[in-house]
Each structure stands twice: as structure tokens, then as C-alpha cells.
C-alpha positions as MATLAB code, in Angstrom:
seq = 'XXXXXXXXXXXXXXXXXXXXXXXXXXXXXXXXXXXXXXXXXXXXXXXXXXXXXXXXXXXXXXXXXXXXXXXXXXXXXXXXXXXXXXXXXXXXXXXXXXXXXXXXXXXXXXXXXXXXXXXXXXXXXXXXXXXXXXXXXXXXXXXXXXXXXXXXXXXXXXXXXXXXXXXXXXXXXXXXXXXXXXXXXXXXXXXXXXXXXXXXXXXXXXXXXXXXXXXXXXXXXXXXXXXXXXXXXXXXXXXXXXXXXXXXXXXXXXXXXXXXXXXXXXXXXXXXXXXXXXXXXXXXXXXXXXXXXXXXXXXXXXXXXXXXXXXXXXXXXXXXXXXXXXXXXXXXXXXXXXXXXXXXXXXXXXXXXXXXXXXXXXXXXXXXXXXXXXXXX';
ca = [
     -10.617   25.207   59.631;
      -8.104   24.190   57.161;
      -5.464   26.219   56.052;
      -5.370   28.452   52.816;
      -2.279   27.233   51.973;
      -2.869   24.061   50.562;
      -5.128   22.360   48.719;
      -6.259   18.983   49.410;
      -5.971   16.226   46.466;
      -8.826   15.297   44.855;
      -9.741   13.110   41.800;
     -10.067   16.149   39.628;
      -6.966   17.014   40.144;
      -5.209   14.011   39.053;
      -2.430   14.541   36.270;
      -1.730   18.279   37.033;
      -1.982   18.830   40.587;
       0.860   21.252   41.012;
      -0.885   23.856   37.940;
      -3.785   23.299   40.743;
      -2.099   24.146   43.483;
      -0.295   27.432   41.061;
      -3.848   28.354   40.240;
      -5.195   28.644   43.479;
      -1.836   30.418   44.813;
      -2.459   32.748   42.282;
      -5.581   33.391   42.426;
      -5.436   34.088   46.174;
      -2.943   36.519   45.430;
      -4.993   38.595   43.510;
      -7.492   38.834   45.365;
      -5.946   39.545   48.185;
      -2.932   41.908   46.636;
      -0.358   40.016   48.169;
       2.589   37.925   47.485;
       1.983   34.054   46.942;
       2.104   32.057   50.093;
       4.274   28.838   48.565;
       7.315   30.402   45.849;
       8.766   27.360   45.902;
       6.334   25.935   43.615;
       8.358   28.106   41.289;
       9.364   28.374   38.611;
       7.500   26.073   36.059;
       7.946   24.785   32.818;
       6.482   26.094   29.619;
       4.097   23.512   29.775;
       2.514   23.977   32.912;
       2.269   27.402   32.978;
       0.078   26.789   29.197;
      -1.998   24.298   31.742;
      -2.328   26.945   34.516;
      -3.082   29.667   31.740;
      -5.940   26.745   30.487;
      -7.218   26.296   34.178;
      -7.323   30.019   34.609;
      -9.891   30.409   31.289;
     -11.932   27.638   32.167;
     -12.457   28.848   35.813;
     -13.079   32.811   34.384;
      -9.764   33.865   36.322;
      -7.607   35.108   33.897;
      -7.540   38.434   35.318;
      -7.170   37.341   38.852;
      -4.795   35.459   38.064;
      -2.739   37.872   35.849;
      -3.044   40.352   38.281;
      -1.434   37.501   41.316;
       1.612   37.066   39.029;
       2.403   40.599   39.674;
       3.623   39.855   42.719;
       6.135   37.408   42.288;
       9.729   37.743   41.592;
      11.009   38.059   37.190;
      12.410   34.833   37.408;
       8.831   33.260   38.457;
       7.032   34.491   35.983;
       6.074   32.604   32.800;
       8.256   32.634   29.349;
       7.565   35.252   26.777;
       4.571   33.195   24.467;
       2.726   32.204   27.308;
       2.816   36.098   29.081;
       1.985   37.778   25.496;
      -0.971   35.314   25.230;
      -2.485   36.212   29.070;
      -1.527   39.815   28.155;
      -3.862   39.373   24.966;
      -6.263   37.961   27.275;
      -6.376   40.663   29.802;
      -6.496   43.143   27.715;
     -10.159   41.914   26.046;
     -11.227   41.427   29.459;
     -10.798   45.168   30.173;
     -12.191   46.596   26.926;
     -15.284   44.273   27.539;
     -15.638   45.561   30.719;
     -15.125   49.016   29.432;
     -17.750   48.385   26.887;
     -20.463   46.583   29.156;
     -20.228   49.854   31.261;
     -21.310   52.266   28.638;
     -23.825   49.790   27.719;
     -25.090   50.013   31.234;
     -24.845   53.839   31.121;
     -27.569   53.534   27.811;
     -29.757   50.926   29.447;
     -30.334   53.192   32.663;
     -30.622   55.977   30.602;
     -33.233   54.527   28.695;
     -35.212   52.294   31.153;
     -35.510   55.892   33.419;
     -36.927   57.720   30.647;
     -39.824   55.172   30.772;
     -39.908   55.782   35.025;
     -38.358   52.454   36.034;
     -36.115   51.469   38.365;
     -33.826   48.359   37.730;
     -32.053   46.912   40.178;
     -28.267   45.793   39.259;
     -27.700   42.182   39.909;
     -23.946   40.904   40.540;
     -21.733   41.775   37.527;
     -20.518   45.400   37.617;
     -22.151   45.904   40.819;
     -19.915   43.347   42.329;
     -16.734   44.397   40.645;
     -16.973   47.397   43.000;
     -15.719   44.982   45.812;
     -12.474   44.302   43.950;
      -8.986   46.620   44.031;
      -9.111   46.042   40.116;
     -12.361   45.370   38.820;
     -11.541   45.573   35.103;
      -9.883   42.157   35.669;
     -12.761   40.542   36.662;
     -13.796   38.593   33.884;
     -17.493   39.718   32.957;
     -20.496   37.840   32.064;
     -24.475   39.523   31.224;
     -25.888   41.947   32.552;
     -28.946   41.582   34.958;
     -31.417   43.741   35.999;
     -33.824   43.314   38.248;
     -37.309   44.956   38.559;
     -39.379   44.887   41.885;
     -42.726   44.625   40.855;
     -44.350   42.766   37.895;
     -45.872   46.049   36.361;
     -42.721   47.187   35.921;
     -41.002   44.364   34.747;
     -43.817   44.362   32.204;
     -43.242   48.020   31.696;
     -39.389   47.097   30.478;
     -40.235   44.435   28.446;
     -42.798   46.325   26.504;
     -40.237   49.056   25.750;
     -37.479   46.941   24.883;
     -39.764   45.433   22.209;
     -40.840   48.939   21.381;
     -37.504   48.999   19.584;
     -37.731   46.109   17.522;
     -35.370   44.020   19.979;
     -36.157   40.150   20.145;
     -37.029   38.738   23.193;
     -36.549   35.199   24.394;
     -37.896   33.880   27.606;
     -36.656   32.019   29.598;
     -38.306   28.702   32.213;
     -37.638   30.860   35.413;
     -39.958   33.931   34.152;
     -37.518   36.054   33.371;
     -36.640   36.826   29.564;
     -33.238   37.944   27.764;
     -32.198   39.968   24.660;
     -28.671   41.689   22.787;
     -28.284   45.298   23.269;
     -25.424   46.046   21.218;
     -23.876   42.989   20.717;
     -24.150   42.230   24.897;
     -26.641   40.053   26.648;
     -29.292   41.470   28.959;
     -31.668   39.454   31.540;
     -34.346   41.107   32.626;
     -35.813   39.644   36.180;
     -39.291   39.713   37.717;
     -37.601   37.200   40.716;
     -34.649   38.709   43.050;
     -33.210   35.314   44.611;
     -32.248   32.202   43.046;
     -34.256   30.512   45.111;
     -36.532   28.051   43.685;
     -38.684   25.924   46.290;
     -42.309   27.755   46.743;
     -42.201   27.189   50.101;
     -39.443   29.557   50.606;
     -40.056   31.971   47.623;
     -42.295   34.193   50.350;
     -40.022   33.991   52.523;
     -37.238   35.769   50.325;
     -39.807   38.320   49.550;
     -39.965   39.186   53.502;
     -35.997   39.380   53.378;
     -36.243   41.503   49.940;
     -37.887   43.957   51.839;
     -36.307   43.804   54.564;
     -32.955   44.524   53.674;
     -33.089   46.890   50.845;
     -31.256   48.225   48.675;
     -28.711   50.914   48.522;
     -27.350   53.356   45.583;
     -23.788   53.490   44.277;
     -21.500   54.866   41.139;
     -20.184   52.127   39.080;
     -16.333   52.675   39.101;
     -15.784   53.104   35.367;
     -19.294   54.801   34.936;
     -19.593   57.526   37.363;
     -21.918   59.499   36.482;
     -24.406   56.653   36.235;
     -26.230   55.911   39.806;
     -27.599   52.375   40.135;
     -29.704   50.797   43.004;
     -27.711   47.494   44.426;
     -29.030   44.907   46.988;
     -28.018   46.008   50.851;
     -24.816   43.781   52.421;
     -27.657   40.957   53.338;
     -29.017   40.726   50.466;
     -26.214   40.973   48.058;
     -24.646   38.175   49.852;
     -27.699   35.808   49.787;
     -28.201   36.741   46.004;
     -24.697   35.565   45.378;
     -24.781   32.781   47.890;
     -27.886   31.469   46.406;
     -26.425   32.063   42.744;
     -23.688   29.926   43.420;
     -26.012   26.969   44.670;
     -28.072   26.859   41.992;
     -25.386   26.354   39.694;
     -23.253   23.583   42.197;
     -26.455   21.492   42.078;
     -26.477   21.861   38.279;
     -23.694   21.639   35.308;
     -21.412   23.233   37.429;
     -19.777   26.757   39.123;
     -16.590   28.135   38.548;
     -14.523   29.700   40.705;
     -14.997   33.449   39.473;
     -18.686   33.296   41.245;
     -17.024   32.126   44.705;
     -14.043   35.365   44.020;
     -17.224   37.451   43.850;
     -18.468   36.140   46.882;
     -15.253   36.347   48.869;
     -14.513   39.812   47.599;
     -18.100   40.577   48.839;
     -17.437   39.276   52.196;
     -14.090   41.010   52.298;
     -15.973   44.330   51.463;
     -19.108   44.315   53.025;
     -17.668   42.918   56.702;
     -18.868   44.972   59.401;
     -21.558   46.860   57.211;
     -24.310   44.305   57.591;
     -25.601   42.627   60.360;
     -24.715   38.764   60.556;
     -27.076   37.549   63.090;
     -29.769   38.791   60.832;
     -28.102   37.202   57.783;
     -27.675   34.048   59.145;
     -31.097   33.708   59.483;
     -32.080   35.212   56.457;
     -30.184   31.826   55.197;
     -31.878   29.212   57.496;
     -35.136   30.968   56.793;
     -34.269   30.483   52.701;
     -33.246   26.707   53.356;
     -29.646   27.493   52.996;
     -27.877   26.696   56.519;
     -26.356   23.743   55.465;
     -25.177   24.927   52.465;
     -23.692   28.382   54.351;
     -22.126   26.751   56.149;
     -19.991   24.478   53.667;
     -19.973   27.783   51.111;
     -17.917   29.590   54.564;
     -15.676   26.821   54.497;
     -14.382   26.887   50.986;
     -14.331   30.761   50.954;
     -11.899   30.276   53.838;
      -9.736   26.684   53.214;
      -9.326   27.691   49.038;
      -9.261   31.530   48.629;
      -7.743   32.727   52.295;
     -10.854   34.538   53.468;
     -10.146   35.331   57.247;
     -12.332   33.615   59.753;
     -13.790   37.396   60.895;
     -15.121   37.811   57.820;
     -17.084   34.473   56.665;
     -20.593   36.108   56.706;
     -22.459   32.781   58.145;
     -20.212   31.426   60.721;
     -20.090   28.313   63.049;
     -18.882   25.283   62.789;
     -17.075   24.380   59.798;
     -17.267   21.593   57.210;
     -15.078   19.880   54.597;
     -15.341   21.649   52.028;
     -14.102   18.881   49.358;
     -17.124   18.345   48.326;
     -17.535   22.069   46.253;
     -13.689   21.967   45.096;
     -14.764   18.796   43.515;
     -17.613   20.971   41.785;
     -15.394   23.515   40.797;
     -12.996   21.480   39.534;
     -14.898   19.218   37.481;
     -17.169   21.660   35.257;
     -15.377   25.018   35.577;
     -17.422   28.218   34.801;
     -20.793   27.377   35.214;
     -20.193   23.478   34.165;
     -19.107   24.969   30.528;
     -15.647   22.293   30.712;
     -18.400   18.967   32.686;
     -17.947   15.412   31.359;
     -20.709   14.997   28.556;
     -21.220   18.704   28.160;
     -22.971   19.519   24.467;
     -23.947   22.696   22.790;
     -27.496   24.279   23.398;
     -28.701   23.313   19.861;
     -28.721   19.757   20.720;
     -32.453   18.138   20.478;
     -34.633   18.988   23.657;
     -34.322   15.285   24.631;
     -31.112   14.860   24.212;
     -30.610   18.227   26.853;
     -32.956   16.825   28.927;
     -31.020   13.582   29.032;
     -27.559   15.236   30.086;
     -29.053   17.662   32.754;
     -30.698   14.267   34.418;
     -27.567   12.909   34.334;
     -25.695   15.616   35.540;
     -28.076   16.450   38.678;
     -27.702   12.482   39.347;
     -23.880   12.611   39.378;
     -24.244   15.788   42.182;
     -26.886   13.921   43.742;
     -24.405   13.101   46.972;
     -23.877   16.707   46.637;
     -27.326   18.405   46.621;
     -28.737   15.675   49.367;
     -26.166   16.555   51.568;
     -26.107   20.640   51.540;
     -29.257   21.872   49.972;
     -31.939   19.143   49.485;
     -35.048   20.681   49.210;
     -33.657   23.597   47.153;
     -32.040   20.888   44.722;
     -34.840   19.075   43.516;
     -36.916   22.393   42.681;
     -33.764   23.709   40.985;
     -33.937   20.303   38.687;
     -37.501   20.863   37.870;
     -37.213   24.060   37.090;
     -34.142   23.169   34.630;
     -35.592   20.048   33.173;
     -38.847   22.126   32.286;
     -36.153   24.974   30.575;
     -34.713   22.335   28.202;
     -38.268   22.140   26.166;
     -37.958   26.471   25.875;
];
């Protein structure tokens, strides 16, 4: 497998392939808590530390990142306008994150009043698996409830309170509690061909889930997925969006912090074919291979296994739309006409075509119908 410390070129990184190369350093390092392999890509200029600070936002790793550059030496670190900026930065990352967790303390509150039981998907639940998880830059928050009468159940009651609901193509519906946005889910997995959807409900069951205290909201218990599961919903996350606009790397951090933290808590046989079951070997396998090549994630702990792939192919991905496509070629804002959506996501599943053949077929073209059929919602 290739080596975590370097990065191979690609046509994305044309014109600032050294910031690249900075960006991933860093980023490794703060995962990882641990100095930067390569210091002598130090120091850099004013200008391309403002280009690995701009890399950093569009790839959600600000926080990461920050936290990387505490481990190298005074004279690496950027010049005083830059630093104050990224200080800026991290600091509304944290009060966010502060914020979304009292939010989450009133949502459990209120949803167990009515006797449910949501299920916390990603977010929160995986910034457990980091050393710092108020750096980790945070998005919604999903919940996830287990049978339709209760997923019913919640959306009654949030409408109870006079809170809009929108719905969305893949069944599930979203709303603003307190300024923050909320999905609600009726489906676990991201997994979108019918063929397979019963399939995921035999590993939903399976697997499980198991209960934990968020670490900046301990007196709130939450149900999260088991080490199986959680990986496959974050596996299959990740996918969805690849074949799409576009995933950034703060999804695959998640994934390798999950790996880190989960290793040796799960069982991988059964995992492994919890993936080929979904449709998802192929793609495992590649997904192991960046996890290991970009962000240093030791061979013992790649949850799929076997023999590797180049993994070029997703740092292209990565590279090219940042967080969840957000930064892709031809990118326009939601309230363009339906058609004209319609028109871009086409072209966008077209130009990942090689892409979604190769790694995930099947799974692909369900994922594009199910899109296409969002942009008339």
C-alpha cells in the first residue's frame, strides 16, 4: 500500500501542489496527535499558508488542521494575520459545537417526553472518536427513528410546535430548532438500490446499537449504531456523496477516526460481509486504501481489508468538489430553477461516471435517481 507520506500528483492539484501536500501533512497530524512527517516543507510564505488556510475551509478541516500546527516548531508556523484569522475560525467551530450540544440535550429531552427513541447519526456521536472533538467542524444533526410509527410520532410533535417541516426525496424530512438544522430519518443506511435495502435491515438488526454520553453533554444518554454499523453508515455516507457533487475530506477524518477507535471492538469478518452483502466490496476496498495512503491509518486497523487499490481515483473526488461538492466546477445555489438543478446533477454524475462504474455501480445509478427525482422537491 502506498505510503502516508506523500501524496501522489493529480490534475486537481495543479498550481498549488505543495499547500496540498501542507494540508494533508497537517491534517494527518491532527488526527493522529503527532508531529508532521515532512518539516521540510517548511516554512511557507504568506501566501500559501492563506491557500492552505482556503483548502482547509473548503475541505471542513480547519480544526484538524489548527490543531496539526500545534505540533510543529514557532518558526513553522504561519505569520500573525493568517494565525488570528484560523484562531477566529476555531474558535466559532467550538462555540457551534458547544451550542449544537445543548440543542441535542433539548431535542432528547423533548422527543423522550413523547416515548421515542432517536437514534444519533454521525455528527456528535462521531466526534467521540476524536482526542478533540470541538475541532471537528460540525454539520446537522440527524436522528434516526427505527420504526415508521415512531418516526411519524416525531414528526407530528415537532409540528405540534408550530415548526415547519420540509421533506425531503429520500423520505426523510428536515426543520430549524433554534437556529440549527435537524433531519429526521425513517431509513438507517445510505443505501439506495431496493435490492439491497432488506438486506441492510437484516444488518440493522443485527448489529445494534449501543448507548453513550456525548463528551460535552454528559448527562444526556444517546443510542449510537454498534462498531459494524457505525462504520457502514459512514462508509455508505461517504459513497453516496463521491458518486454525487462531491465529499470532502472531514467525512473520510470521521471515518478514519472511527476505525482508529472502534478497532478490535467489532468483528471484521462479519463487517466485511455486511459490505459485500450491501453492494459495497468494491468500494471498501478502495475507501481502505485512501484511509491508509492519505490520512496514515495503520494497515491493522482498515476495517475491510485485502487487497488494496489506487486510491487516485477518490483524492481526485475530494479534491475537486471539497465538502460535499460545495467548491465542484458548475456548482449553483439551491434556488436555481428545478431544470436548471436537474441539468448540473446529470452532468455532474456523468463527469464521476468512470468513478461510480468502477467502485459502486449498482448503488450509483439508484443514488442518481433518487437525486434527480429530489431536484423537483
Amino acid at each position: 500500500m502506498a505510503s502516508s507520506k506523500r501524496e501522489p500528483a493529480t490534475k486537481e492539484m495543479d498550481g498549488s501542489y505543495k499547500e496540498h501536500k501542507v494540508l494533508f501533512q497537517l491534517v494527518r497530524a491532527g488526527l493522529w496527535e503527532r508531529v508532521p512527517e515532512d518539516t521540510s516543507l517548511f516554512p511557507l510564505t504568506p501566501e500559501q499558508w492563506s491557500e492552505v488556510y482556503r483548502l482547509a475551509c473548503q475541505q471542513t478541516v480547519v480544526g484538524i488542521v489548527f490543531r496539526g500546527m500545534d505540533f510543529l516548531p514557532a518558526a513553522c508556523l504561519p505569520p500573525e494575520p493568517v494565525l488570528v484569522r484560523w484562531v477566529a475560525a476555531v474558535d466559532a467551530i467550538e462555540r457551534k459545537n458547544l451550542k449544537t450540544y445543548r440543542i441535542l440535550d433539548e431535542l432528547y429531552a423533548f422527543f423522550r417526553r413523547q416515548g421515542l427513541h432517536p437514534i444519533l447519526q454521525k455528527g456528535q456521536g462521531v466526534a467521540l472518536y476524536y482526542e478533540r472533538p470541538l475541532l471537528r467542524v460540525p454539520g446537522d444533526i440527524d436522528l434516526y427513528f427505527s420504526t415508521k410509527n415512531e418516526f411519524r410520532t416525531a414528526v407530528r410533535s415537532i409540528r405540534s410546535r408550530g415548526i415547519s417541516i420540509f421533506p425531503k426525496s429520500d423520505g426523510s424530512v428536515e426543520f430549524r430548532w433554534r437556529g440549527l438544522e435537524v433531519e429526521l430519518h425513517s431509513r438507517f443506511l445510505d443505501v439506495y438500490n431496493p435490492l439491497m435495502q432488506r438486506r441492510v435491515r437484516g444488518e440493522e438488526r443485527r448489529f445494534g446499537y449501543t448507548q453513550v454520553r456525548l463528551s460535552e453533554a454528559p448527562h444526556t444518554s444517546v443510542l449510537v449504531p454498534s462498531g459494524e454499523l457505525e462504520l457502514l453508515l459512514l462508509s455508505a455516507h461517504i459513497l453516496k456523496h463521491a458518486v454525487g457533487w462531491g465529499v470532502g475530506l472531514r467525512q473520510l477524518c470521521d471515518m478514519a477516526r472511527a476505525c482508529h477507535r472502534l478497532c478490535g471492538s467489532y468483528d471484521r469478518a462479519s463487517y466485511r460481509c455486511a459490505c459485500r452483502r450491501a453492494g459495497l466490496g468494491r468500494w471498501s476496498r478502495l475507501l481502505d486504501s485512501f484511509l491508509s495512503s492519505h490520512l496514515g491509518l495503520p494497515p491493522g486497523e482498515l476495517p475491510y481489508g485485502g487487497r488494496p487499490c489506487p486510491p487516485g481515483a477518490l483524492l481526485g473526488v475530494v479534491l475537486r468538489g471539497g465538502n460535499f461538492g460545495l467548491y465542484a466546477p458548475g456548482r449553483r445555489h439551491p434556488s436555481s430553477p428545478a431544470w436548471r438543478r436537474k441539468l448540473l446533477t446529470s452532468s455532474s454524475f456523468l463527469r464521476n461516471a468512470g468513478f461510480s462504474l468502477r467502485y459502486a455501480p449498482g448503488e450509483a445509478f439508484w443514488i442518481f435517481t433518487d437525486l434527480l427525482k429530489g431536484q423537483f422537491n
